[in-house]
Kinemage of the C-alpha trace (Angstrom):
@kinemage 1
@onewidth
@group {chain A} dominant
@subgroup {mainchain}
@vectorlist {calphas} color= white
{ca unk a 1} P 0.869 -5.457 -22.391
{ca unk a 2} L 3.495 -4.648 -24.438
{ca unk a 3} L 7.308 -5.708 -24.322
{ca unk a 4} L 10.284 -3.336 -24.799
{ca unk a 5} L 14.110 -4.251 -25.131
{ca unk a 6} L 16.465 -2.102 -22.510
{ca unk a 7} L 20.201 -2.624 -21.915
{ca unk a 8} L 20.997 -4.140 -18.577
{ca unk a 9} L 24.439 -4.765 -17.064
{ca unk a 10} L 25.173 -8.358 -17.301
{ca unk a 11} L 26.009 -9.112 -13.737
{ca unk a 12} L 22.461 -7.512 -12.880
{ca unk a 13} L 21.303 -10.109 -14.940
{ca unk a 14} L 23.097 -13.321 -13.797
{ca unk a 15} L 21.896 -11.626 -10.431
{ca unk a 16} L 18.314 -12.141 -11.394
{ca unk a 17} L 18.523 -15.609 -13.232
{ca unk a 18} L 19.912 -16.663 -10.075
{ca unk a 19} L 16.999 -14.811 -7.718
{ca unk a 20} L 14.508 -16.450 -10.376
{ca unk a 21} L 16.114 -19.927 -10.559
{ca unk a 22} L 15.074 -19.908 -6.816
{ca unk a 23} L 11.892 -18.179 -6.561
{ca unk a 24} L 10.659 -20.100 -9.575
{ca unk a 25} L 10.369 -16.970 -11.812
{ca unk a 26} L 11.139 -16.333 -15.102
{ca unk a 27} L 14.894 -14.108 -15.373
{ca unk a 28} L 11.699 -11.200 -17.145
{ca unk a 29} L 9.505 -11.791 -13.928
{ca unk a 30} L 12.015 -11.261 -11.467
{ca unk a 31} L 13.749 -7.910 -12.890
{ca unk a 32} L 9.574 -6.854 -13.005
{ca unk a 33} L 9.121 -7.936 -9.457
{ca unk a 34} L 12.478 -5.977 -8.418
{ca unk a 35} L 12.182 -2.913 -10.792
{ca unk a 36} L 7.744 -2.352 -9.062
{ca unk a 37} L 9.715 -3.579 -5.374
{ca unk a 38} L 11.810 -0.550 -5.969
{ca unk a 39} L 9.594 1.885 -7.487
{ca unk a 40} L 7.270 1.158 -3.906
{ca unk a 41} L 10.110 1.467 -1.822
{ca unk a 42} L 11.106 5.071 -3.154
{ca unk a 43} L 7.359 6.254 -3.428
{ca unk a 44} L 6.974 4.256 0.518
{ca unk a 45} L 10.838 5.259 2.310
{ca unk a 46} L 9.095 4.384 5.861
{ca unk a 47} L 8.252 0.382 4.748
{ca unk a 48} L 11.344 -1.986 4.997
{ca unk a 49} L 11.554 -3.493 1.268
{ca unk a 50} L 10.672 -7.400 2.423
{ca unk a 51} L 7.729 -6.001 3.623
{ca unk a 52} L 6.571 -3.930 -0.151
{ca unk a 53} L 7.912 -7.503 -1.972
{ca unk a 54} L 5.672 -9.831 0.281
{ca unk a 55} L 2.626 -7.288 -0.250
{ca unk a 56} L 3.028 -6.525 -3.889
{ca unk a 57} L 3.359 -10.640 -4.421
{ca unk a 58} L 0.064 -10.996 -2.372
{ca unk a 59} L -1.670 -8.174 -4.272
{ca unk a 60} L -0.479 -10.691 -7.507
{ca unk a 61} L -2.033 -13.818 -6.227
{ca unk a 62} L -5.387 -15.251 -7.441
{ca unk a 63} L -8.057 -14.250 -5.192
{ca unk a 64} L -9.542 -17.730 -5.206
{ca unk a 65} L -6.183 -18.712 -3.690
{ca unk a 66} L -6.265 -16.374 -0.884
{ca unk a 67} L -6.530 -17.480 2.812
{ca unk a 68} L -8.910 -14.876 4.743
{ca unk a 69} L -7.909 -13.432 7.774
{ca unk a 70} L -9.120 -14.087 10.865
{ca unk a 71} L -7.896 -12.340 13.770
{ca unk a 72} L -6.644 -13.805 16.819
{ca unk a 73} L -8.520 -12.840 20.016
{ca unk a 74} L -6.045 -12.513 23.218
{ca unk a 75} L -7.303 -15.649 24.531
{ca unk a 76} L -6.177 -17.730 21.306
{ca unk a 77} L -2.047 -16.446 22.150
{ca unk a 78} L -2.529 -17.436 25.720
């Protein structure tokens, strides 16, 4: 994949170092993760945007690192 240089406004920017510094994400990763968040969100208006983050991250994570899931039955809640 290819790279390309855009002009952001600064403050966006310190926004996103910041975001990164705690989600332990490059300043680049971050905007990407925001900019695809965003893109979902406008394609999906009826799914809150925590919700498209959390499922695009998943989508990104290893599948040997996944956790299967294994539904509860009613008797497991009681």
């Amino acid at each position: 994949m290819g790279t390309v240089s855009v002009r952001i406004d600064e403050e966006l920017v310190e926004d996103a170092r910041t975001a990164a510094k705690a989600e332990f994400r490059t300043v680049q990763g971050q905007m990407e993760l925001w900019a695809k968040v965003g893109r979902a969100a406008l394609d999906n208006p009826d799914l809150p945007a925590p919700f498209i983050a959390e499922s695009l991250m998943g989508m990104a994570e290893p599948r040997e690192e996944t956790t299967p899931f294994v539904p509860r039955s009613p008797e497991d809640s009681a």
